[in-house]
C-alpha positions in Angstrom: -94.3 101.0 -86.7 -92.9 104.8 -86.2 -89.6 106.2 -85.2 -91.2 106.6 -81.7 -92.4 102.8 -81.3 -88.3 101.5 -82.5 -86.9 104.0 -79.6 -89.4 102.4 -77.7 -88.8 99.3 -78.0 -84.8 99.9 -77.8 -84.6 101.8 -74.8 -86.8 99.1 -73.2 -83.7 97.0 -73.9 -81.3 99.5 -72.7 -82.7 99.8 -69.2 -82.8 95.4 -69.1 -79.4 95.5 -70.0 -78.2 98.4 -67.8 -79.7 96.6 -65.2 -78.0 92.9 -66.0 -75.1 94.6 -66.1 -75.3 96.4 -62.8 -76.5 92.8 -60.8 -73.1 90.8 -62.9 -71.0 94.3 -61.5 -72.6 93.4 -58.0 -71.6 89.6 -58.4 -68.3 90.5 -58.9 -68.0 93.1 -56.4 -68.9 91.0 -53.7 -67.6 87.7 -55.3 -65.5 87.3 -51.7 -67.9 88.6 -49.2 -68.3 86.1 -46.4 -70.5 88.4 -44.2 -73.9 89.7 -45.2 -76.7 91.7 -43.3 -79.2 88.7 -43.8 -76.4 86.3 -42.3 -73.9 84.1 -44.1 -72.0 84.9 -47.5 -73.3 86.7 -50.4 -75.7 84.5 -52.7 -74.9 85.7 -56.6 -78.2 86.5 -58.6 -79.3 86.6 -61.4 -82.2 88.9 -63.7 -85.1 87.5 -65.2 -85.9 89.2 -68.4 -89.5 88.6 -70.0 -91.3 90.3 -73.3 -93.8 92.4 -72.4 -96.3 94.1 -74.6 -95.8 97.5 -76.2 -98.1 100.0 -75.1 -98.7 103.4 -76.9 -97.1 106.4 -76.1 -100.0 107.9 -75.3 -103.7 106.1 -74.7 -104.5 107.5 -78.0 -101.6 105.1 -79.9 -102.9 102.5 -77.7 -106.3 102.4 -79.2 -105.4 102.9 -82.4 -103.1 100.0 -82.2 -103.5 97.2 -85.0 -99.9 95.3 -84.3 -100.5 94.2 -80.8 -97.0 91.7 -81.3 -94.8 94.3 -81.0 -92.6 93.4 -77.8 -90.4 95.3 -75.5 -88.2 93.7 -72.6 -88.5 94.3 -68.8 -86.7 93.0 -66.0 -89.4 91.3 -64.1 -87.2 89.5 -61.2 -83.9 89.7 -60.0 -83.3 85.9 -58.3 -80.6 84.0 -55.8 -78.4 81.3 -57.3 -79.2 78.1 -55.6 -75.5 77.1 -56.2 -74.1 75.9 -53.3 -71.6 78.5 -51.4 -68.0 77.3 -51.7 -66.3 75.6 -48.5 -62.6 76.8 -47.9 -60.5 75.4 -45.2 -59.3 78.1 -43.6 -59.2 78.1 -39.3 -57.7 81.6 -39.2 -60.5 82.9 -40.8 -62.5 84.9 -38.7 -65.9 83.7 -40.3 -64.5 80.3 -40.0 -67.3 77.7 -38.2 -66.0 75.2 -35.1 -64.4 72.8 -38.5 -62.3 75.5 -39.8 -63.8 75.9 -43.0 -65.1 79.3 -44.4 -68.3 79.9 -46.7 -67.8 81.5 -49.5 -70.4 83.1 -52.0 -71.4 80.9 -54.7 -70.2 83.6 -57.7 -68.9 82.3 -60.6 -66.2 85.1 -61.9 -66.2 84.0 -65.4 -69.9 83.3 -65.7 -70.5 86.9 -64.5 -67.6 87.9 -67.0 -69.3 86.8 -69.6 -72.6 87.6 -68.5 -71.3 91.0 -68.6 -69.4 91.3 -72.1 -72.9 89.5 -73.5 -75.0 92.6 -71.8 -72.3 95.6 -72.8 -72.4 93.9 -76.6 -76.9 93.7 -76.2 -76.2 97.5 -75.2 -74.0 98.5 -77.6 -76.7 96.7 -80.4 -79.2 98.7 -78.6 -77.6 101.9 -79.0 -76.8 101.3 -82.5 -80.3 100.5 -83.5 -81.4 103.9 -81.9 -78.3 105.8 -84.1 -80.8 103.8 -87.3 -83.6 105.1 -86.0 -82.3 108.9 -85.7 -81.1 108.5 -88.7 -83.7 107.4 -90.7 -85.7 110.3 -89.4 -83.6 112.8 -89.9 -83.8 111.8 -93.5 -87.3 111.8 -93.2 -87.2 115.5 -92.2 -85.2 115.7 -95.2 -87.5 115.2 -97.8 -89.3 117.3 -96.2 -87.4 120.7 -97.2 
């Protein structure tokens, strides 16, 4: 495995986790919103992560391949909760139905919290095993004066 292949593989985990991050941010933002453009309140989702193999960096890495385990991580689907939306009594409501009660979205604020401190700390990892790699090849450069 080469310098290239580790910032591969880590920046493959930077864009999951930007993007986890950017759906719990969404969550949150609209954790209230009763009204949506499809109809009814906001449904939270969720990403879908899955390992995916590593290909070269270019087709000649990918032939010459021997270590066809080495992983990186995509987001492959972003999916609806099926929680069921909160119901809030509320008659002056103006998305209230003909009962008085109001739909809310179905966001959980501290499961998105802590989905979001679990993908900033995943990042942060991330970034730090880049700094290694750097590192360790500027070293390598090193050795070579």
């Amino acid at each position: 495995m080469d310098t290239l292949t580790a910032m591969q593989i880590s920046g493959s985990a930077l864009k999951a986790e930007r993007a986890r991050l950017n759906i719990a941010a969404m969550n949150l933002a609209n954790a209230n919103t009763t009204r949506t453009i499809e109809g009814g309140p906001y449904k939270a989702k969720s990403v879908i992560f899955a390992a995916k193999p590593l290909e070269g960096i270019n087709f000649q890495d990918t032939l010459n391949s021997t270590n066809d385990r080495l992983r990186k991580v995509e987001v492959v689907r972003i999916v609806e909760d099926k929680a069921p939306f909160k119901e809030v009594f509320d008659p002056s409501h103006p998305d209230a139905d003909a009962n008085g009660v109001v739909r809310f979205p179905n966001v959980n604020v501290a499961e998105q919290m802590v989905d979001m401190m679990s993908a900033r700390r995943s990042y942060e990892a991330n970034v730090t095993a880049l700094d290694a790699v750097k590192n360790m090849a500027l070293k390598a450069l090193e050795i070579g004066r």
